[in-house]
C-alpha positions as CSV (number, residue, x, y, z in Angstrom):
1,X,0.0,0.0,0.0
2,X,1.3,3.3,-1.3
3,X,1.5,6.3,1.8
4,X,-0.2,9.6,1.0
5,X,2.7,12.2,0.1
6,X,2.0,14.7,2.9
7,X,1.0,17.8,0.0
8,X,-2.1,15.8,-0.1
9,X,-2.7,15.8,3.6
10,X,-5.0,18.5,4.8
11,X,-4.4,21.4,6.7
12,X,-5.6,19.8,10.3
13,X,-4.1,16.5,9.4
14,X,-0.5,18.3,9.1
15,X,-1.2,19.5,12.7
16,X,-2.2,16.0,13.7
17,X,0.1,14.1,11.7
18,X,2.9,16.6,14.5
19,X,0.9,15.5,17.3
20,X,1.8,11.6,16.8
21,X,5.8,12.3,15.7
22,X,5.8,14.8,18.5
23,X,4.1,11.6,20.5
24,X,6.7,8.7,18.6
25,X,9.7,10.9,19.7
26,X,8.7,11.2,23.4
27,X,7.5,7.3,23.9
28,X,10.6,6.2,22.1
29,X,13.0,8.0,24.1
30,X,11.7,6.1,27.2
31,X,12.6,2.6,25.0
32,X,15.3,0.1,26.7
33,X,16.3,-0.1,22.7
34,X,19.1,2.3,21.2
35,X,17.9,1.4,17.7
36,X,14.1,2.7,18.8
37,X,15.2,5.4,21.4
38,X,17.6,7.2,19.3
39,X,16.2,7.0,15.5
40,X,14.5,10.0,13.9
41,X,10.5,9.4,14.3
42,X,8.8,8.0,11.2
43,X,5.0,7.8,10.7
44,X,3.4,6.8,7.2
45,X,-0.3,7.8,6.4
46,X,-2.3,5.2,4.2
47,X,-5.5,5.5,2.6
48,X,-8.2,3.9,4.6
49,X,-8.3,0.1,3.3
50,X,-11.2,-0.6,1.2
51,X,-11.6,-4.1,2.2
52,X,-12.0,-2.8,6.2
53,X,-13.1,0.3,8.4
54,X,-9.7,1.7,9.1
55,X,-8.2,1.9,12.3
56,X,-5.3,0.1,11.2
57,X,-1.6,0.5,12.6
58,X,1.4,-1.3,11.8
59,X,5.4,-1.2,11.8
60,X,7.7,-2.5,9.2
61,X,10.8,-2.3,11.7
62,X,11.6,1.4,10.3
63,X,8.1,3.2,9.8
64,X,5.0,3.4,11.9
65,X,2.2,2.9,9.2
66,X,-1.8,4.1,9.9
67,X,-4.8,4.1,8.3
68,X,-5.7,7.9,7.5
69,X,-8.9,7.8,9.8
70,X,-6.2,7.7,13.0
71,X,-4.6,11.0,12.3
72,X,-7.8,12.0,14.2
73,X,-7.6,9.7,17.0
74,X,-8.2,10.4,20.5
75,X,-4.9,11.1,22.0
76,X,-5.1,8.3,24.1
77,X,-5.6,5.7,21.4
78,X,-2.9,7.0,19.3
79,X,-0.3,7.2,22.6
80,X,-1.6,3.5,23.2
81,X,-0.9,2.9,19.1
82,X,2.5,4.0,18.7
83,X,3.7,2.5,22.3
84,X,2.7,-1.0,20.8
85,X,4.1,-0.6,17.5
86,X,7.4,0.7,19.6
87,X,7.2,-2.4,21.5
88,X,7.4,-4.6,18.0
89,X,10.2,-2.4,17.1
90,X,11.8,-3.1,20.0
91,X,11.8,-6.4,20.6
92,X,12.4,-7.4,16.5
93,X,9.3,-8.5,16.0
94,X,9.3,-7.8,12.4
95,X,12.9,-9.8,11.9
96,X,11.4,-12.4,14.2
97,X,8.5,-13.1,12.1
98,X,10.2,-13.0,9.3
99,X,12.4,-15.8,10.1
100,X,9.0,-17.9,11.6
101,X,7.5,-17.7,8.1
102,X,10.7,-19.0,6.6
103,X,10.7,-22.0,8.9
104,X,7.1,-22.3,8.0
105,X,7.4,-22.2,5.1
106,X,10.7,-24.6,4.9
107,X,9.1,-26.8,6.9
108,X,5.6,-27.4,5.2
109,X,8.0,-27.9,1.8
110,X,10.4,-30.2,3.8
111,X,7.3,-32.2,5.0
112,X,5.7,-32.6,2.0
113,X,9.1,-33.9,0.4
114,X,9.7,-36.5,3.2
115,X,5.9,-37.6,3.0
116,X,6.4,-38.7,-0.2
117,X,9.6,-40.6,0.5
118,X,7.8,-42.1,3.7
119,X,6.5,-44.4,1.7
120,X,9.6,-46.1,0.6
121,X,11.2,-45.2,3.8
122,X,8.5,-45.4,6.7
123,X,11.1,-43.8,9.4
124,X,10.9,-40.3,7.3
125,X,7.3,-40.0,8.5
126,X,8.1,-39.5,12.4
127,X,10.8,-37.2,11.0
128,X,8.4,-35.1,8.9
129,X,5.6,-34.6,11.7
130,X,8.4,-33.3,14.0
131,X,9.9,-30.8,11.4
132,X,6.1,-29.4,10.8
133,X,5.3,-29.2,14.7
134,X,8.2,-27.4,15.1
135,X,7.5,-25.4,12.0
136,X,4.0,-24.5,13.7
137,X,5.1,-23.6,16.6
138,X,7.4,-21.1,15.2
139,X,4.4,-19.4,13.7
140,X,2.3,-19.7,16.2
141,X,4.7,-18.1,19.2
142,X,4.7,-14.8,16.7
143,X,0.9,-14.5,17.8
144,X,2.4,-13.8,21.4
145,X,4.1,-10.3,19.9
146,X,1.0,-9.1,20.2
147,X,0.7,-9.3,23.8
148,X,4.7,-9.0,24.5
149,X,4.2,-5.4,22.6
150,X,1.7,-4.0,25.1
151,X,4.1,-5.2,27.3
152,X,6.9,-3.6,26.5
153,X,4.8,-0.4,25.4
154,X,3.5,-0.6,29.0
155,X,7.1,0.0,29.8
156,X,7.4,2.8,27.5
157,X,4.5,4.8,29.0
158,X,2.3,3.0,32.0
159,X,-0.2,0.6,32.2
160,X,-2.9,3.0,33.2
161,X,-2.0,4.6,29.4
162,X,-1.7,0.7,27.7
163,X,-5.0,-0.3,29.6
164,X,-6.6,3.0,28.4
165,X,-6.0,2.5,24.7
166,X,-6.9,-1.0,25.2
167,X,-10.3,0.6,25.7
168,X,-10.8,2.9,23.1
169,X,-9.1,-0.3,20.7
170,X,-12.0,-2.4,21.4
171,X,-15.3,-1.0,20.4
172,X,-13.0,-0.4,17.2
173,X,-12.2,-4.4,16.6
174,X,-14.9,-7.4,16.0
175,X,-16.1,-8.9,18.1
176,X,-13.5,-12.2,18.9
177,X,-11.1,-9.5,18.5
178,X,-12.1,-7.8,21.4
179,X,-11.8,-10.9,23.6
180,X,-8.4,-10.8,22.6
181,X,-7.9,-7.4,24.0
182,X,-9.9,-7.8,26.7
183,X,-7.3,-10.8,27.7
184,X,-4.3,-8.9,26.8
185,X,-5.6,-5.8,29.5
186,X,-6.0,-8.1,32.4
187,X,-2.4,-9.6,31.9
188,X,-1.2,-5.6,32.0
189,X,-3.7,-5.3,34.9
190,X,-1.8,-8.4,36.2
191,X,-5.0,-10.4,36.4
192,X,-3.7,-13.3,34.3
193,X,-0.5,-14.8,34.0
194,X,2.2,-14.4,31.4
195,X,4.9,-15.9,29.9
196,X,7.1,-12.5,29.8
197,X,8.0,-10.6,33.0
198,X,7.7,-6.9,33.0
């Protein structure tokens, strides 16, 4: 998806678009990382997807990326958005996934090839079911960036401001999204354990 140059950005959204580097530059100076507290803020604006409603944020390890429509957004929501894309910045999430879908992906091809050699060699087959659950769980621990972000963002500003934007997130998300944030606030809130210590 192709960013909106900022000549096409309108008056107000200039002034907002300051209000989240202003925001980027003050959350990631509080970062434990030198590559996130020390780098130049970067945010890209994106038309609002056609396929969804907006309200989307993302990082690519370099950039913070939003949907248009969260230029606008309350100041706590957009505090609570760029201390969880922080949090994937810090922790590599981007590099980390990266390499999970290459073990997927390595391991669904490497499967495949020893399943059809299984059946001249019936030991390949325990082999190949061990390369593809390890090759699933590799994908699968990415889903816990999610939570290890707010985490880490909690870090970067509170847990009073991660909880906050937790609540402005989910009237925004569908609904078994919104379970999903409602479980990631109570582990902030401490009400549910975790894998990842503060």
């Amino acid at each position: 998806m192709t960013a909106i140059p900022l000549e096409n950005l309108t008056t107000a959204e200039k002034v907002q678009l300051t209000l989240w580097m202003n925001d980027i530059a003050a959350i990631a100076g509080n970062s434990v990382s030198g590559r996130v507290r020390n780098r130049e803020p970067r945010l890209r604006v994106h038309p609002i997807p056609q396929e969804g409603d907006g309200h989307a944020a993302w990082t690519t390890g370099e950039w913070i990326n939003i949907s248009r429509d969260l230029l606008a957004a309350d100041p706590k929501l957009r505090r609570y958005l760029i201390a969880h894309e922080l949090g994937h910045d810090e922790g590599w999430h981007d590099a980390i996934g990266f390499a999970a879908a290459i073990a997927v992906a390595f391991g669904l091809g490497t499967t495949i090839s020893l399943l059809s050699l299984a059946a001249i060699v019936p030991s390949l087959q325990s082999a190949s079911v061990t390369l593809m659950g390890v090759a699933t769980i590799a994908g699968r621990k990415t889903m816990c960036f999610e939570w290890e972000a707010d985490r880490r963002g909690a870090r970067m500003t509170s847990v009073q401001a991660m909880t906050d934007g937790i609540d402005l997130v989910i009237p925004l998300r569908s609904p078994n999204l919104r379970a999903f944030y409602s479980n990631k606030k109570e582990r902030l809130n401490g009400l549910k354990p975790s894998w990842f210590s503060p």
